[in-house]
C-alpha positions as CSV (number, residue, x, y, z in Angstrom):
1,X,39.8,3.2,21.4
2,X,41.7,4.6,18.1
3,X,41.8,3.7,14.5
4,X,45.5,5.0,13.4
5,X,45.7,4.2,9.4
6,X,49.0,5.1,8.4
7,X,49.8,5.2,4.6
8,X,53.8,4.5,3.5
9,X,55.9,3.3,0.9
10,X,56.1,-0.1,0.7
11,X,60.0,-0.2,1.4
12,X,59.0,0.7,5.0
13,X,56.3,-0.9,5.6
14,X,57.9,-4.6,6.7
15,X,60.4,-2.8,8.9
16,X,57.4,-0.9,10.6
17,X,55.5,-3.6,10.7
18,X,58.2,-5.3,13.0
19,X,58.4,-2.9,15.1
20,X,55.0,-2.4,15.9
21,X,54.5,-6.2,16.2
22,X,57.7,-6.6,18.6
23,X,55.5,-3.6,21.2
24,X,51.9,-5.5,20.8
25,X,50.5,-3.5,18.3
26,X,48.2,-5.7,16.2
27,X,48.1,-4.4,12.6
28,X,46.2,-5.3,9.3
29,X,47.9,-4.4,6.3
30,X,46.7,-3.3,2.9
31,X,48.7,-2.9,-0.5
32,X,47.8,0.4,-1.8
33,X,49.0,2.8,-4.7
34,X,50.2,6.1,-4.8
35,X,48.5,8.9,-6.8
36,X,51.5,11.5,-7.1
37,X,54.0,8.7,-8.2
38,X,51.7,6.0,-9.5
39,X,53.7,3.6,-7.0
40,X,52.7,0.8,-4.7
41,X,52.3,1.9,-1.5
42,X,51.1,0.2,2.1
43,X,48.2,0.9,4.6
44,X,48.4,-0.2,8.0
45,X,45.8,-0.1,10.3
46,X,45.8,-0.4,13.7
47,X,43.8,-0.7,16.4
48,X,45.1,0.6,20.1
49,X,43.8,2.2,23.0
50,X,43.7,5.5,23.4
51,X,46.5,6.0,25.7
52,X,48.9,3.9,23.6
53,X,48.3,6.5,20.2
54,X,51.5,8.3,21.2
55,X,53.8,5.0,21.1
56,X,52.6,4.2,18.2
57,X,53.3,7.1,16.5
58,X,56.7,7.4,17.9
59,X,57.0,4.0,16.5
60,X,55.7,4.9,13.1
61,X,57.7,8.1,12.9
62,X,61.1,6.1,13.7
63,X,60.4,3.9,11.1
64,X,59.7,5.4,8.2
65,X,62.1,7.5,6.7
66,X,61.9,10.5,3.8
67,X,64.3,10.5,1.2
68,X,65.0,11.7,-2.1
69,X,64.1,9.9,-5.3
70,X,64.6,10.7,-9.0
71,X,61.8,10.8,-10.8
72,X,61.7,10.7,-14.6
73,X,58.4,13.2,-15.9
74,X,55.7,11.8,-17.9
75,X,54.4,13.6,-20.9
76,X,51.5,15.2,-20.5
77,X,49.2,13.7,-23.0
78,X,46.4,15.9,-23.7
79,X,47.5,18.0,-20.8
80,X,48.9,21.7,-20.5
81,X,52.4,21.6,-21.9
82,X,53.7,24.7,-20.1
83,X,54.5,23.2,-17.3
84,X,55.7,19.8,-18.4
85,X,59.4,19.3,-17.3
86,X,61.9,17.2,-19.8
87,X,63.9,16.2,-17.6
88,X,64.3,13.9,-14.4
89,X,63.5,15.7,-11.1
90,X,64.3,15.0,-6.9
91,X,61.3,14.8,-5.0
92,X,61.2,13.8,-1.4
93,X,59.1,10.2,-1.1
94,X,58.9,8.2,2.6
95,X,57.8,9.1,5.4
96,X,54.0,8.6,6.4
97,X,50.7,10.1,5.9
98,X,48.9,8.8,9.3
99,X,45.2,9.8,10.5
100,X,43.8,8.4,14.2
101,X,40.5,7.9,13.6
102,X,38.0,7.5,17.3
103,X,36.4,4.1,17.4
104,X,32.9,3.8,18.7
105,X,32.5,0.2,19.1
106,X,35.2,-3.0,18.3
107,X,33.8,-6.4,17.5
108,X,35.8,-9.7,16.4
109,X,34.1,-12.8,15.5
């Protein structure tokens, strides 16, 4: 049995969680923040078999997109000014930071 956690933006995360619901997969999910962007972010657990860890990452990967996203800088209050940037910058957000972690034992009361 795995443990896949998959961390994503929010603005995925009820699409995913459809999609994982509609093929079985029971999930648990956690509101979370983002340490780069300071935004809110969501954890989704799941619990599967080990020979179902491949669908659900296929189901994962289709459902949470990357995209670009302006960003406006924040001053950097006490920190190094060199490398503070005035102005509003791309970065790529989305997609999903996921880790399958082995599961030793499962209980539910």
């Amino acid at each position: 049995m795995k443990l896949i956690l998959a961390v994503l933006q929010d603005k995925d995360s009820n699409r995913l969680a459809d999609a994982l619901s509609g093929k079985d997969f029971k999930t648990t999910k956690l509101s979370t923040t983002g340490g780069f962007l300071k935004e809110g972010n969501t954890t989704l657990m799941i619990g599967c078999n080990d020979e179902s860890v491949d669908e659900a990452l296929d189901i994962i990967r289709d459902n949470c997109s990357q995209r670009e996203q302006m960003v406006a800088p924040i001053s950097p209050m006490g920190g190094n000014a060199d490398s503070y940037i005035p102005k509003p910058i791309n970065v790529e957000v989305g997609g999903a930071t996921v880790f399958v972690l082995p599961v030793d034992s499962f209980f539910q009361f």
